[in-house]
C-alpha positions, 0 to 999 in steps of 0.5 A: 184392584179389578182386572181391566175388560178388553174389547174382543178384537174384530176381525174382518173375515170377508164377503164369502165365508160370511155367507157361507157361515149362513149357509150352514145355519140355514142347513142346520135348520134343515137338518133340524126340521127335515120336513122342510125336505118335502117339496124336493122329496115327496112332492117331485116323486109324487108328480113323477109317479102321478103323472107317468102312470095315472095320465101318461096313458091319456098324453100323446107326445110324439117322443119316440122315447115314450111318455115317461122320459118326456115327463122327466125334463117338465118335472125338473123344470117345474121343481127348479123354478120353485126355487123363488118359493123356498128363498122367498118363505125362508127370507121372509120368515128371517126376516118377520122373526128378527133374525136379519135384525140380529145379523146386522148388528154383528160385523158382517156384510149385509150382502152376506145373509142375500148369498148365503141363502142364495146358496143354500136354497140353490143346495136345496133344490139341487136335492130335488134334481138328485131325487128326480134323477134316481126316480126316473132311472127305476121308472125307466128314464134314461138320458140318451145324450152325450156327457157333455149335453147330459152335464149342460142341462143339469147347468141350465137347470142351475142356472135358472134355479139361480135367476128364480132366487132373485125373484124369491128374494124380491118377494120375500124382501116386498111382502110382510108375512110367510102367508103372503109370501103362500098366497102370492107364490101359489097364484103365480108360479102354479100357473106359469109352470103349468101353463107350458110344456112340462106335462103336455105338448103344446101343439094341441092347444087351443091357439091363444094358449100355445102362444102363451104357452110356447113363450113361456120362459119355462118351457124353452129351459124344458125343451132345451133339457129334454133335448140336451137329454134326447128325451124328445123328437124335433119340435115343429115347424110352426113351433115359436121361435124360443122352442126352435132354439131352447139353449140359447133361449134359456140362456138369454131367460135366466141373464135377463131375468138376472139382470133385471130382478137383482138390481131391484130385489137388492134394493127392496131388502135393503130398504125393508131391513134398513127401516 
């Protein structure tokens, strides 16, 4: 007489540790293929050694805190924004190779695989700000603030890291290969992050270019760093108005850019994954 098979029970183990379960999936596959690493290791001190000792002579700041330490604040900024990139790549891949397939036919949430690599990728990139902070201490950045605004910037570069995955995950979720993903990230967050004042002050712009560059969202969260760091001199008085108030503006960028991004990059993942 064979034995009778019982189904396995399933059990509901909820929103978070499902998304942590992916989290630790996504590090494991870091862990595996430590090359990944390399834009929050070998690219930050790359363009920290670059920029402080090939160009930092040939950039005039004003900052009586010298070059080296403004360069700092333009760098973090630069590295945390390209947060959307690794979400993006990453889901992307996920996704071309089946593997959210595979997710939803399991009991979990489906919002589980959207936070979890939210999470891993905002882990990722906190790497970067580590490597950054330990490389600007040997170049001779210092942070000159109180504790408390030294711990509020390290906050805002979070949290716009945070608002950056939502638009990664919106491009990851819209295009159809990780080279598209290449293509489109490379011809859009290259430029923004240049196009501020992450490596050079904007007063010296040609007009056009300062207005462009002063309301870039970016360069409110760099000043807003660089201040909170007392790494920098006032701004100008004829600087726009998201440089005369950074903090605030920074806050207002990333609730905006939250706010507006997620609602519709939930909805392009659920409409790519559920075809």
């Amino acid at each position: 007489m064979s034995a009778t098979l019982e189904r396995p029970e399933i059990r509901d183990t909820g929103l978070l540790r499902q998304s942590m379960v992916i989290v630790r999936r996504n590090l494991i596959h870091i862990k595996r293929m430590p090359e990944m690493l390399m834009d929050v290791t070998i690219q930050p001190v790359m363009f920290v050694m670059l920029f402080a000792f090939v160009f930092g002579g040939s950039i005039q700041t004003g900052s009586p805190s010298g070059y080296r330490e403004w360069l700092l604040g333009g760098i973090m900024g630069q590295t945390i924004a390209f947060a959307s990139f690794v979400v993006a790549v990453g889901l992307t891949a996920d996704i071309d190779k089946g593997i959210v397939d595979r997710m939803r036919s399991l009991p979990i949430n489906p919002a589980a695989v959207l936070v979890g690599r939210s999470i891993s990728s905002l882990l990722h990139s906190s790497i970067g700000i580590v490597v950054m902070s330990l490389t600007g201490l040997v170049i001779g950045w210092r942070i000159r603030g109180s504790v408390f605004d030294a711990v509020l910037a390290y906050v805002l570069l979070l949290l716009w890291g945070f608002a950056m995955i939502w638009v990664g995950i919106l491009v990851g979720s819209k295009m159809r290969s990780v080279e598209a993903v290449n293509g489109v990230m490379f011809t859009t967050m290259f430029p923004i992050t240049f196009l501020a004042n992450t490596f050079a002050p904007t007063e010296n712009m040609p007009t056009a270019l300062r207005w462009l560059a002063e309301w870039n969202p970016i360069s409110a969260l760099v000043q807003a760093v660089r201040e909170l760091w007392g790494n920098t001199s006032p701004v100008a008085s004829d600087a726009a108005l998201p440089l005369q108030h950074p903090v605030l503006t920074t806050f207002i960028w990333t609730i905006g850019i939250t706010v507006v991004i997620a609602p519709l990059a939930i909805r392009t993942f659920r409409h790519r994954t559920q075809d």
